[in-house]
C-alpha positions as CSV (number, residue, x, y, z in Angstrom):
1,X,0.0,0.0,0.0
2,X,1.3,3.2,-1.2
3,X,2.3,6.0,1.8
4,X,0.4,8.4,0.0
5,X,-2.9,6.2,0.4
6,X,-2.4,5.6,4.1
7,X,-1.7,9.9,4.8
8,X,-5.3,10.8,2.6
9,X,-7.2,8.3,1.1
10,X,-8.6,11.0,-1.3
11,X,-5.7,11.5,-3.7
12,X,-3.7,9.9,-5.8
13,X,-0.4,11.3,-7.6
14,X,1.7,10.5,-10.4
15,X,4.6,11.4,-11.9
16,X,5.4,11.2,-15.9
17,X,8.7,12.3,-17.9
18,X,7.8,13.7,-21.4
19,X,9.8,11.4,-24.0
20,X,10.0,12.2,-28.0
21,X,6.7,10.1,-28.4
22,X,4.8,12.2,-26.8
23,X,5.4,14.9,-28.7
24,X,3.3,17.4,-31.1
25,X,4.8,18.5,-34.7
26,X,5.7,21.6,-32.5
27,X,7.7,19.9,-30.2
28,X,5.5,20.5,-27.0
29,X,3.6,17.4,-25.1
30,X,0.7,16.1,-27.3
31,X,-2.6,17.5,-25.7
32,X,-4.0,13.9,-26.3
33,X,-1.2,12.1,-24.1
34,X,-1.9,14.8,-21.3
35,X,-5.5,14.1,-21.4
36,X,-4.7,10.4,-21.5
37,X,-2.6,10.6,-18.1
38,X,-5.6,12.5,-16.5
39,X,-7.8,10.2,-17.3
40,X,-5.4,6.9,-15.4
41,X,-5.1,8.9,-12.2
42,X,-8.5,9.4,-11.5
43,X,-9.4,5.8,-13.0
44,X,-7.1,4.6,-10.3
45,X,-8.2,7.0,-7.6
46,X,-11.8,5.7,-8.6
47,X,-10.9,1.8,-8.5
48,X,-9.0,2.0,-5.1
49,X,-11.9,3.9,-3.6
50,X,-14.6,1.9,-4.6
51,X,-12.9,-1.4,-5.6
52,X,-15.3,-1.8,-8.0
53,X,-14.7,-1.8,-12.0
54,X,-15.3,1.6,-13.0
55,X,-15.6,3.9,-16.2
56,X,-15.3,7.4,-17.6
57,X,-18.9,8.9,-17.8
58,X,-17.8,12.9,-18.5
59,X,-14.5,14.7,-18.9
60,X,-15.2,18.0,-19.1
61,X,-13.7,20.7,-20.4
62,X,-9.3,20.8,-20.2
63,X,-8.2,24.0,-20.5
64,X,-4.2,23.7,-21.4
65,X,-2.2,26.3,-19.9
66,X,0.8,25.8,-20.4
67,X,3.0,24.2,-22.9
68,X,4.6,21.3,-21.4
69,X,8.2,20.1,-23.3
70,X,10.5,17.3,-23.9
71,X,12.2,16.2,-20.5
72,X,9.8,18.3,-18.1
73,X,7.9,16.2,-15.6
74,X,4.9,16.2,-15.1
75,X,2.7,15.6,-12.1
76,X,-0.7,14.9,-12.0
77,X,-3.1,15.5,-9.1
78,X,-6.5,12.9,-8.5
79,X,-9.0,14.3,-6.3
80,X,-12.3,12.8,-4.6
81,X,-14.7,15.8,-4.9
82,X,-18.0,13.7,-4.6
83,X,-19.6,10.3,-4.3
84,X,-22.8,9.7,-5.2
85,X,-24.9,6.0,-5.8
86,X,-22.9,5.0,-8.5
87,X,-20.8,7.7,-9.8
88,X,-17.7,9.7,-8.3
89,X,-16.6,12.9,-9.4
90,X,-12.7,13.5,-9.6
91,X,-10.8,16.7,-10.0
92,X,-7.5,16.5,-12.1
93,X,-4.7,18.8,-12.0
94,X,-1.6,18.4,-14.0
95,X,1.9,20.8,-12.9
96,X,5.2,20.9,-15.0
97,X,7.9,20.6,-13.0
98,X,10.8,21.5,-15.2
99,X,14.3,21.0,-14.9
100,X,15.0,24.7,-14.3
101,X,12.0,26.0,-12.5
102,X,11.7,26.6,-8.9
103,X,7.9,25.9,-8.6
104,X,5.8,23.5,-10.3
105,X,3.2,25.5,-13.0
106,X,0.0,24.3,-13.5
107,X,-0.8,23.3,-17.1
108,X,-4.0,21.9,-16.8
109,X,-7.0,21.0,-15.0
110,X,-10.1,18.8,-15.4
111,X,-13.1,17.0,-13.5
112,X,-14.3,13.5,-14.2
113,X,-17.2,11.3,-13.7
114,X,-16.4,7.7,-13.2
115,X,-19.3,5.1,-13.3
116,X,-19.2,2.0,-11.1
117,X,-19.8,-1.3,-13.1
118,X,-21.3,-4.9,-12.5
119,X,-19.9,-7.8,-14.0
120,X,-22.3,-7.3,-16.8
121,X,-21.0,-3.8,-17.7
122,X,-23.8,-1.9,-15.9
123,X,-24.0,0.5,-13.4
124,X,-24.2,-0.5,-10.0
125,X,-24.2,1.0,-6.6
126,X,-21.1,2.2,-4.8
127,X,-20.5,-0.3,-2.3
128,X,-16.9,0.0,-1.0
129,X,-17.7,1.2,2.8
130,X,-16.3,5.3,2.5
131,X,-13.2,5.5,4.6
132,X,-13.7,9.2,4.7
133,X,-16.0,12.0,4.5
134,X,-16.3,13.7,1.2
135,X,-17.7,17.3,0.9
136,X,-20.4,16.8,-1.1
């Protein structure tokens, strides 16, 4: 079990280096892969939570704020904002943290609906027991 999980239970990080494959024809990281990486954190934060098979319902809109380059990091943010029957709600933040910057900038941010599934690809009710109180 990761330290992270045991100190809050409603997060989950992770860290990605930008490689040449993840580049754009202009040489910045490819909006797609960013969007990609967004989406894995909060599926994860969503399947530890509710250890139940879960799906993305809604992204909504990503505003890009940054450019984000080959060989800056970039750290991504998972956040439990709201549980209900048998959806939860996630905000995603992504920060650059490049190899000459002080502070990490934010390049983007997101929120995402993840559906809890039965065995027979339907929604079902969230029945992990919460470990925590979410501000609904």
């Amino acid at each position: 079990m990761s330290m992270l999980y045991e100190k809050n239970p409603l997060l989950q990080t992770t860290t990605k280096i930008v490689m040449m494959q993840d580049l754009n024809p202009y040489g910045n990281l490819f909006g797609g892969t960013l969007m990609g990486w967004m989406d894995q954190v909060a599926l994860m934060l969503a399947v530890r939570y509710t250890r139940q098979h879960c799906v993305t319902a809604k992204f909504s809109e990503i505003s890009f704020k940054e450019p984000v380059q080959l060989k800056d990091m970039v750290e991504l943010l998972a956040k439990i904002v709201k549980v209900g029957t048998t959806s939860i709600t996630i905000e995603i933040t992504a920060y650059k943290l490049c190899f000459r910057c002080t502070e990490p900038t934010l390049v983007a941010s997101a929120t995402a609906v993840f559906v809890a599934l039965n065995d027979e690809g339907r929604p079902e009710p969230i029945i992990a027991a919460p470990m925590f109180e979410v501000e609904n």
